[in-house]
C-alpha positions, 0 to 999 in steps of 0.5 A, spaced: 495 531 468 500 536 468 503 541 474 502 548 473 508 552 477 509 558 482 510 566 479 517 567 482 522 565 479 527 559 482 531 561 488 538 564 490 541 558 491 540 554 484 546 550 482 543 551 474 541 544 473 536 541 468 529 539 472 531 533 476 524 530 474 519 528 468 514 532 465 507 529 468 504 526 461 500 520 461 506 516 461 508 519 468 501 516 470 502 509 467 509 508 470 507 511 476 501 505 477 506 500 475 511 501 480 506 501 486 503 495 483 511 492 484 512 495 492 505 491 494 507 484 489 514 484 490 515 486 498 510 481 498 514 476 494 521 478 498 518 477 505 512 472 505 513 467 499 521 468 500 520 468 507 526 473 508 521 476 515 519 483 515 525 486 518 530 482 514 527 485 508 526 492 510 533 492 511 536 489 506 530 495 502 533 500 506 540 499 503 537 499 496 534 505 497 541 509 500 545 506 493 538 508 489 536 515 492 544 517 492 545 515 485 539 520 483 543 525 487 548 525 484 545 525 477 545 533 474 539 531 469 532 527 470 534 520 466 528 516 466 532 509 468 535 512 474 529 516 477 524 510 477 528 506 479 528 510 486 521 510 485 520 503 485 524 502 490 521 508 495 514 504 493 517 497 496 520 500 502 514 505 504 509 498 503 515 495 508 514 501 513 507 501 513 507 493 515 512 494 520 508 499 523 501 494 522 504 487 523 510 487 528 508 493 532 500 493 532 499 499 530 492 500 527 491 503 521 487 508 522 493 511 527 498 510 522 494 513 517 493 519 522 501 519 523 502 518 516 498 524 513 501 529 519 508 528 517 506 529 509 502 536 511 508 537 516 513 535 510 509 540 504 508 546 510 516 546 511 517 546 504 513 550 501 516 556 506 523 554 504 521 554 497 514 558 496 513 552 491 510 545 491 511 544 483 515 539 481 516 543 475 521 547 479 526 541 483 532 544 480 536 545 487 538 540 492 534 542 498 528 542 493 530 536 490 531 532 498 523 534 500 521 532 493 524 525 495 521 525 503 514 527 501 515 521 495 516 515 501 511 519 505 505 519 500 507 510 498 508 509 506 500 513 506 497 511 501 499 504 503 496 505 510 490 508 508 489 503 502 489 498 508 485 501 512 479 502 507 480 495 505 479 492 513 473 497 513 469 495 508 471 488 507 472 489 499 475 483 495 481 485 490 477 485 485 472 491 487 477 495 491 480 497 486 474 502 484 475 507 489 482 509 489 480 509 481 474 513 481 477 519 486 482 519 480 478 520 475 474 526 479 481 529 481 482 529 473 475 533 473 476 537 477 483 539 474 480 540 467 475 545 471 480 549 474 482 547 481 490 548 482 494 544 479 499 543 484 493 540 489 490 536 484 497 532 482 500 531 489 493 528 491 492 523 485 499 521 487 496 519 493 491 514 491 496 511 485 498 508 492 492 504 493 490 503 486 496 500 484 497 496 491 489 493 489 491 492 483 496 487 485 492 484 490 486 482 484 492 480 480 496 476 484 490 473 489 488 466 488 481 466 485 477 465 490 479 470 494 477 474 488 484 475 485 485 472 478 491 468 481 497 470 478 501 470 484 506 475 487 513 472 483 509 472 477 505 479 479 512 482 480 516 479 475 510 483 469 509 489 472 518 490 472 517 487 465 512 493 463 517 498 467 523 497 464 520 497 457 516 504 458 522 507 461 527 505 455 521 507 450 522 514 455 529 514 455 530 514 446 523 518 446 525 523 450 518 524 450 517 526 458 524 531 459 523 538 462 528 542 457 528 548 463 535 550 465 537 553 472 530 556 472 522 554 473 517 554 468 513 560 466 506 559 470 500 557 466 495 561 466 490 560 473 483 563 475 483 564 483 476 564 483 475 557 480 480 553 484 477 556 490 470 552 487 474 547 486 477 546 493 470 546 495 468 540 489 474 536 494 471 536 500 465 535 497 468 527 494 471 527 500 465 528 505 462 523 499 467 518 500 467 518 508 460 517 506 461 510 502 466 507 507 462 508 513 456 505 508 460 499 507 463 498 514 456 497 516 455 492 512 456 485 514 463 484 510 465 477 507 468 473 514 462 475 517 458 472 513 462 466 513 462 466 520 455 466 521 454 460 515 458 457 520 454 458 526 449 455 521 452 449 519 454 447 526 448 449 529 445 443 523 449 438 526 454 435 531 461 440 533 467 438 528 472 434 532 479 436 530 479 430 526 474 432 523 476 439 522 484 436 520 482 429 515 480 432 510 485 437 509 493 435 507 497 433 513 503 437 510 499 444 510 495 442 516 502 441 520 504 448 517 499 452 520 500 447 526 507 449 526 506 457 526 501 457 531 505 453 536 510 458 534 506 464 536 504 461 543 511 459 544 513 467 543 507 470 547 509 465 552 516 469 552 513 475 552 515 477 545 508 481 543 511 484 537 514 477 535 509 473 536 504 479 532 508 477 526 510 471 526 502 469 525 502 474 519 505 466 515 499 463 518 495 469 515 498 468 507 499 461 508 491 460 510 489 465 504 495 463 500 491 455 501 484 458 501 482 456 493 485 448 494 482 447 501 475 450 501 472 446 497 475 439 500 470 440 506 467 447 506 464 446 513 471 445 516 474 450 512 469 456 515 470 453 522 478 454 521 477 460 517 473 464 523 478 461 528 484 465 525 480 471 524 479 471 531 487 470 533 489 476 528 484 481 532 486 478 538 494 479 536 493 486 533 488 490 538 491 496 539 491 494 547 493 486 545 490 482 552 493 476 553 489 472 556 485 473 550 491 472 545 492 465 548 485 462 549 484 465 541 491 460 539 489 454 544 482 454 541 486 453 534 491 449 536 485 444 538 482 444 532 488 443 528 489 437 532 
């Protein structure tokens, strides 16, 4: 997919530089996916398995994105190394705002979602009335070059939220969630082929690599019975890096991806306003479809549901578990860790750190899933039994009106069972 650019010419205040970003190509598309793929595993690998914390990894991200995005600034060309390494490091720090939000402020999704989209809309209506264009064919000016780089960590922070909240909605596992994301992609290049505006059609396919690289990651690095094919986040992280430097230093002898336009946009393309006003309507068509489909899914009973009415089976078939029960088969080191988190989430709670308390049982969280594979099959009543408890303690902490006497009962009730 290729953008089409506006019918005036650049703006008075052209400096003559060369286009600052690279021909939208098969290329673009394939390094753009690999890179949101590194923001979800390696923000991921940074502040869970490394355990640096949230906050302490979206610092240390913010100031490798000031260091990344300045060098960008102050290049006078597009050079391929350069410009994907901001965008490597805009999706890893637009992943971190997002999570922010979700697990330490208890935002829910659907309202940082909501947030998200409006100052996208907000960020793409005041440049278009400084500019008269949202091409990126035309990002020959600083003002223009400066919106470019805004609307590109808003659209990771939003595609993160809204990959989120679809994936909370329908309980998909990593493996099917990828189709979505993947599927309005391949109506967006449709729709493109058909005739609907170009500058559309790019910004709104830019959107969904978002979500269709961070699924990607998760089915690539989740423990195979979570869906995943196990690979873990280091590895995860360390392939798709790998696979971004070899496609940026094959661009960079190649030269395959340059604008050669010089202090001046691009001649425009040819377009048909009827055509795109068919095609507008073709998008709310899919939108309304999609809508449609997740609405579909929600109502569908989803994995942990599942999981606890076959553990409302299995206890209603013989005698409640003791916490012994629950505990022996399991390791005592891994049973004294989620132990340890849980006491730990209380101890906050009990202090009044809500926010604290919120992402502190995020570990407990990744270390349960992480543990899911190798302890499920050990006693899979006792692994359903803990495995609704800690459902219920995650929607407890992160309601959007979090009630404390709920949190509390949910964290005693697991503490108990885990001895």
């Amino acid at each position: 997919m290729a953008t089409n650019t506006e019918r005036r010419s650049a703006a008075p205040d052209v400096r003559g530089l060369l286009n600052k970003v690279p021909e939208v190509t098969v290329w673009f598309w394939v390094i753009k996916i690999l890179c949101t793929t590194v923001g979800e595993s390696f923000a991921d690998w940074i502040n869970m398995t490394l355990g640096v914390g949230l906050i302490s990894t979206s610092l240390i991200f913010t100031a490798v994105l000031v260091a990344a995005l300045g060098w960008q600034l102050r290049t006078r060309r597009y050079v391929p190394f350069v410009y994907w390494l901001t965008v490597v490091v805009l999706s890893v720090t637009g992943t971190l705002y997002t999570d922010i939000l979700t697990d330490s402020q208890g935002v829910p999704l659907a309202v940082s979602s909501g947030v998200f989209a409006l100052v996208l809309a907000a960020v793409f209506g005041i440049w278009y009335a400084r500019e008269r264009t949202l091409s990126i064919h035309s990002i020959v000016t600083r003002p223009r070059e400066l919106f470019y780089w805004l609307a590109v960590l808003v659209t990771f922070a939003l595609g993160t939220a809204t990959g989120d909240w679809t994936l909370e909605l329908t309980g998909w596992p990593p493996g099917v969630s990828v189709l979505l994301p993947l599927g309005l992609i391949a109506s967006i290049v449709l729709a493109w082929r058909l005739g609907a505006g170009t500058v559309l059609s790019f910004w709104l396919a830019y959107i969904l690599t978002r979500p269709l690289g961070a699924n990607l990651g998760d089915w690539l690095a989740s423990p195979g019975g979570d869906g995943g094919l196990g690979l873990g986040t280091a590895a995860t992280s360390v392939v798709f890096l790998a696979a971004i430097l070899a496609t940026v230093l094959h661009l960079g002898r190649s030269r395959a991806d340059v604008i050669e336009t010089h202090g001046r946009t691009r001649a425009a393309g040819a377009s048909d306003p009827a055509r795109e006003r068919i095609m507008l309507g073709y998008y709310v068509v899919v939108a309304l479809a999609t809508a449609a489909l997740l609405i579909w899914a929600h109502q569908r009973p989803h994995a942990a549901a599942a999981a606890s009415e076959e553990g409302d089976a299995a206890g209603s078939s013989s005698a409640p578990l003791t916490p012994d029960q629950v505990t022996s088969s399991f390791p005592a080191a891994e049973v004294a860790k989620f132990r340890t988190v849980t006491a730990d989430t209380l101890a906050r709670l009990g202090s009044g750190d809500q926010a604290g308390a919120t992402a502190r049982i995020a570990d407990l969280e990744k270390a349960w899933d992480d543990d899911q594979s190798s302890l499920r099959p050990k006693n899979q009543q006792a692994w359903t039994l803990l495995d609704g408890q800690i459902d219920q303690v995650l929607k407890a902490l992160r309601a959007s009106k979090p009630d404390r006497a709920t949190e509390v009962e949910a964290l005693d009730t697991l503490l108990t069972s885990l001895g």
